[in-house]
RODONU-452804 format. One line per 5 residues: number of its first residue (from 1); their letters; for each residue y, z, x of C-alpha. Coordinates in steps of 0.2 Angstrom, whole numbers, m for minus. Layout:
! residues N
NUM = A = Y Z X | ...
END
This chain:
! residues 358
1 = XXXXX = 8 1448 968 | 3 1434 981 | 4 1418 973 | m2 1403 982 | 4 1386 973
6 = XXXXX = m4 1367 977 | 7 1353 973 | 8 1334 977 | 24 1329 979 | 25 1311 979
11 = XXXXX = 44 1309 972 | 55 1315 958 | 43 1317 945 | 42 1329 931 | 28 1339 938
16 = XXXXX = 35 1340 954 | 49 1348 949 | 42 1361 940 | 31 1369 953 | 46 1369 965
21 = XXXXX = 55 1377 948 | 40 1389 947 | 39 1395 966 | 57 1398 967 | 55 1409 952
26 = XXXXX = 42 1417 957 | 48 1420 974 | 64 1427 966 | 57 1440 955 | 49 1446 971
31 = XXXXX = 32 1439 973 | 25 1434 990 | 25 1414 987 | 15 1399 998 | 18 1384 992
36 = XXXXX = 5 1370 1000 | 8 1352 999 | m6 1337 1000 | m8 1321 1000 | 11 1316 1001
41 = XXXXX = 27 1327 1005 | 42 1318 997 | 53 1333 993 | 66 1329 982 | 70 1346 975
46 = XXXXX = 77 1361 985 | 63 1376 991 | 68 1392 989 | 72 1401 1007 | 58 1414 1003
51 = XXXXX = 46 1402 999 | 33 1398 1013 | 29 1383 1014 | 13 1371 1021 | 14 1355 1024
56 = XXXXX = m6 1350 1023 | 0 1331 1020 | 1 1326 1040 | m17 1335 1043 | m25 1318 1033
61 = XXXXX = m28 1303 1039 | m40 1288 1036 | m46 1281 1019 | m57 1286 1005 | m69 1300 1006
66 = XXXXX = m63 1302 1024 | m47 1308 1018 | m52 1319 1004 | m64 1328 1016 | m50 1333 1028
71 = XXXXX = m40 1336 1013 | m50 1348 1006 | m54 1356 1024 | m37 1359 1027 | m33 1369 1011
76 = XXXXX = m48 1379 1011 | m45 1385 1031 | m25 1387 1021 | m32 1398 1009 | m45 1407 1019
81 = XXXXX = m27 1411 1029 | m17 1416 1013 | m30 1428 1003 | m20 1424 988 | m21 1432 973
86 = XXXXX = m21 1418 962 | m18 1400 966 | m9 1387 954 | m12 1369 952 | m3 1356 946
91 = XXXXX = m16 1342 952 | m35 1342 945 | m42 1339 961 | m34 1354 972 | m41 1365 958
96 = XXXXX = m58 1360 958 | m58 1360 976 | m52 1378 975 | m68 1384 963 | m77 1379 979
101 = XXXXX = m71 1392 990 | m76 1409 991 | m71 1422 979 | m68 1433 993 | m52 1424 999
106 = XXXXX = m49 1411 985 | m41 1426 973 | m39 1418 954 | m39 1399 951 | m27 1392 936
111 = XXXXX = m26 1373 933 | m8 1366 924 | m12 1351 914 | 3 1341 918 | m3 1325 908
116 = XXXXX = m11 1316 896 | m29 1324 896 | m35 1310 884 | m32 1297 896 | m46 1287 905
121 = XXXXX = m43 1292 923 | m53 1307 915 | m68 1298 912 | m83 1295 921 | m88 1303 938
126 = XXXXX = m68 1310 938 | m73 1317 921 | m90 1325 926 | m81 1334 940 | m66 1342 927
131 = XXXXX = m80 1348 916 | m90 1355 929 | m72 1362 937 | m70 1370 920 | m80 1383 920
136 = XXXXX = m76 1391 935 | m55 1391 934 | m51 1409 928 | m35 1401 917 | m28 1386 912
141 = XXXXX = m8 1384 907 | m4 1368 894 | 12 1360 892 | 9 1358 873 | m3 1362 861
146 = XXXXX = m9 1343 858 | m17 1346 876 | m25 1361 873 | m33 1356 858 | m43 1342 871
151 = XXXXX = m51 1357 878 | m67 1368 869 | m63 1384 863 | m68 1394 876 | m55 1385 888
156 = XXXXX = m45 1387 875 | m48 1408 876 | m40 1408 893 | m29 1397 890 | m7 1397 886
161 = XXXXX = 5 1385 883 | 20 1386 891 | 34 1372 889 | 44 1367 905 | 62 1371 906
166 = XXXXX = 78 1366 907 | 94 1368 916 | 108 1357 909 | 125 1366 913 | 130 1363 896
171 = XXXXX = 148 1370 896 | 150 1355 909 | 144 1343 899 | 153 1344 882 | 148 1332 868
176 = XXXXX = 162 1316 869 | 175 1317 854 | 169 1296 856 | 151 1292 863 | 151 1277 875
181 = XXXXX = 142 1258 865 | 127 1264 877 | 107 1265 875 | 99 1275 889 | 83 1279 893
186 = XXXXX = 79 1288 909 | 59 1286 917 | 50 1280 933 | 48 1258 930 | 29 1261 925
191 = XXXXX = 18 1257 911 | 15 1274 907 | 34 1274 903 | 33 1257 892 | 52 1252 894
196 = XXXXX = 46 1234 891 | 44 1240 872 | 65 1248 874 | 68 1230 881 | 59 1222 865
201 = XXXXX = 67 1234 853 | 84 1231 859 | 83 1211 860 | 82 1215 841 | 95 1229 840
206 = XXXXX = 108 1217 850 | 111 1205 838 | 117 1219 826 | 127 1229 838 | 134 1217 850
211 = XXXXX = 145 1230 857 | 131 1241 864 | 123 1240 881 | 104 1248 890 | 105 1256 905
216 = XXXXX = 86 1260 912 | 88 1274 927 | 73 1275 937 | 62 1270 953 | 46 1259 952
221 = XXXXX = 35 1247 955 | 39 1237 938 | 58 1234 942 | 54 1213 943 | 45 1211 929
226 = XXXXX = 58 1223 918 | 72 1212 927 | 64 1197 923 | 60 1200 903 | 78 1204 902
231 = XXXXX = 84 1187 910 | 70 1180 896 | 81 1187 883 | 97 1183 888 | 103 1199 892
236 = XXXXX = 108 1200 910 | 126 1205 906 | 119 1219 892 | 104 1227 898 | 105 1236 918
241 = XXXXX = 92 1245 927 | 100 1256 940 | 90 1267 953 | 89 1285 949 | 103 1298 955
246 = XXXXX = 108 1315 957 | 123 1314 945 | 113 1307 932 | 117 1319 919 | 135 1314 921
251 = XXXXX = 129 1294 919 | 122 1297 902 | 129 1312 893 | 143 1304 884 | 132 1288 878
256 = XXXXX = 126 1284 859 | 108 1286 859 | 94 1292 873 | 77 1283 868 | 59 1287 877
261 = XXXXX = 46 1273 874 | 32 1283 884 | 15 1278 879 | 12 1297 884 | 17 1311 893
266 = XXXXX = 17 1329 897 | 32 1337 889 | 44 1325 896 | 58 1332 907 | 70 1315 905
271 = XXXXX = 71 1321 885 | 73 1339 888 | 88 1337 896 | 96 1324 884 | 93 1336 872
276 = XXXXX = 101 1348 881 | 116 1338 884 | 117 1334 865 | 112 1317 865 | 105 1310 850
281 = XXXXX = 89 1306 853 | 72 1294 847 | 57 1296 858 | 41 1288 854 | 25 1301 847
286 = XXXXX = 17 1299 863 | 0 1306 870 | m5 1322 870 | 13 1326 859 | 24 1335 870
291 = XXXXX = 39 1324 861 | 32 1330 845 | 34 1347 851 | 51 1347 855 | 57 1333 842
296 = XXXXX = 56 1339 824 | 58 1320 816 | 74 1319 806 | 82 1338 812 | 85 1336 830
301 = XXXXX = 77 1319 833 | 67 1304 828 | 50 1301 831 | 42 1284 830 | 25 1277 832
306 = XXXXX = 20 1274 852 | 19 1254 855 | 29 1248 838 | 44 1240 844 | 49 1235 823
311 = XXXXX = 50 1255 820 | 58 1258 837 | 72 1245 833 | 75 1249 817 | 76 1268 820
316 = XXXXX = 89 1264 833 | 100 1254 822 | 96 1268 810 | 106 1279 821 | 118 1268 827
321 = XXXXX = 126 1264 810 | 124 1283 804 | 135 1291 817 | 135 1308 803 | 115 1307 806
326 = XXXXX = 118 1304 824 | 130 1320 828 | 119 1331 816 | 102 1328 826 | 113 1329 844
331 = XXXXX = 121 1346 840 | 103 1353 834 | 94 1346 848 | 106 1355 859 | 99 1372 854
336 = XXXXX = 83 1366 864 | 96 1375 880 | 95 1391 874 | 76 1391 869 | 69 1384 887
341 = XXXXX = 79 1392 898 | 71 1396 914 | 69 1414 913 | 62 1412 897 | 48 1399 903
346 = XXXXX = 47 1408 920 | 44 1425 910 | 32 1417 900 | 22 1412 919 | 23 1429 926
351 = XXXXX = 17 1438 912 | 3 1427 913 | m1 1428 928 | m1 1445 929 | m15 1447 914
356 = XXX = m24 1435 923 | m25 1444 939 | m27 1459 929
END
């Protein structure tokens, strides 16, 4: 099978990760695997050997519709090259450029929703263009069932959901007999990611569990205004934001308590992989429920409302001064290792793609 996959790779995101997880899968069972790249090629994440590679990112230049022009002339003369048999998206806009081509060379078209589908970005012309897109994309991959549900039923009949993986070398990372006095939370500094609601909801916590620190590990654009509603509070010597790193499992599988304050997400990678190191963890119910799917509140997890910091902090002190609670829900979220694995989740993404492809 020829696989042909489209990714922007602006970082060390979530989605980025997974399509590099997916062609070096793919390429591993044997497929003939292109991987293309627009837009932005920041690879943070090792490329599989057999996995060729296009770099259509330095082909663009100028602004606005200038850009998306040559953006989408140089992945259709790609395409025309390639002749895959089916092409995988993991970005809206490369998919729906893809419908565009020629059946003849274009081979099958699937779209991975990789966000929150409810969000506005979708609306208006953006919106128009993803309906219209819709129809012609032969199969659509969701990372939970809350985003396929946005979708009609006919979408919905070519539709899977398939969850992301994880790779935590759990033998490595055995849970401490003591957990560190630490509250981590992992996330790019965003608003999507919402850590000025963690900040809020541990000014609270604090004055109960003096002992206990934050430590925020990511990149981004809100680092000053996170640093500076930390120094509002007093906190300079209790809360820390550090820039994200390779060891970062080692940082923060020996601490208390992992929290995700997302207003939404995809299935969020940063709390797979605390599950996976046995972390106990509270993540808020965000959009379109991929923490919903992996959490079920009060067995391996908590769940909270999105954008409440009074349940956020008291759930957190709920587990804090519960450690029984707090080492029953750690060692059931660890099972979440042996359930998404990648050969179970890169199964899952053959067989489909075979059936597609018919």
């Amino acid at each position: 099978m020829k696989i042909l996959t489209v990714g922007y790779l602006h970082g060390n995101g979530g989605a980025e990760r997974q399509i590099t997880l997916l062609a070096n899968n793919m390429a591993q069972k044997g497929h003939d695997v292109h991987f293309v790249i627009l837009a932005e090629s920041n690879i943070r994440y090792s490329i599989n050997e057999n996995v060729k590679v296009y770099n259509l990112s330095k082909e663009e230049s100028g602004n606005g519709l200038v850009r998306i022009i040559k953006r989408y002339n140089a992945l259709k003369k790609t395409t025309k090259l390639i002749k895959p048999d089916v092409s995988i998206h993991y970005w809206l806009q490369s998919a729906y450029f893809s419908v565009l081509f020629s059946r003849k060379y274009r081979g099958k078209v699937i779209y991975s929703e990789r966000g929150d589908p409810y969000d506005k970005e979708f609306h208006g012309i953006v919106g128009v263009l993803r309906w219209l897109a819709d129809f012609k994309i032969d199969g659509f991959v969701f990372q939970s069932e809350g985003a396929r549900d946005f979708f009609s039923s006919k979408i919905k009949q070519r539709s899977i959901v398939i969850h992301n993986s994880v790779n935590v070398p759990t033998e490595k990372y055995l849970k401490p007999v003591i957990r560190d006095k630490r509250i981590v939370n992992v996330g790019r500094l965003h608003p999507q990611k919402n850590q000025k609601l963690l900040i809020d909801a541990f000014a609270k916590v604090s004055s109960e569990f003096p002992d206990y620190k934050l430590e925020i590990y990511g990149d981004g654009d809100l680092q000053n205004d996170l640093q500076k509603q930390i120094n509002e509070y007093g906190l300079e010597e209790k809360v820390a934001i550090y820039p994200s790193r390779k060891d970062l499992w080692g940082c923060i599988y020996s601490a208390s308590l992992f929290v995700l304050s997302s207003d939404y997400e995809g299935i969020p990678n940063a709390l797979l992989e605390a599950m996976a190191l046995g972390l106990p963890c509270i993540s808020t119910d965000c959009r379109p429920g991929g923490a919903r799917t992996l959490i079920e509140d009060g067995k391996n997890g908590f769940i909270v409302p999105v954008a409440n910091v009074e349940c956020l902090s008291e759930k957190m002190s709920y587990v804090l001064s519960h450690e029984t609670v707090a080492d029953s829900i750690a060692e059931q979220a660890r099972k979440i290792a042996e359930s998404h694995t990648e050969k179970v989740v890169f199964d899952r993404w053959e067989e489909y793609l075979l059936r597609i492809i018919g």
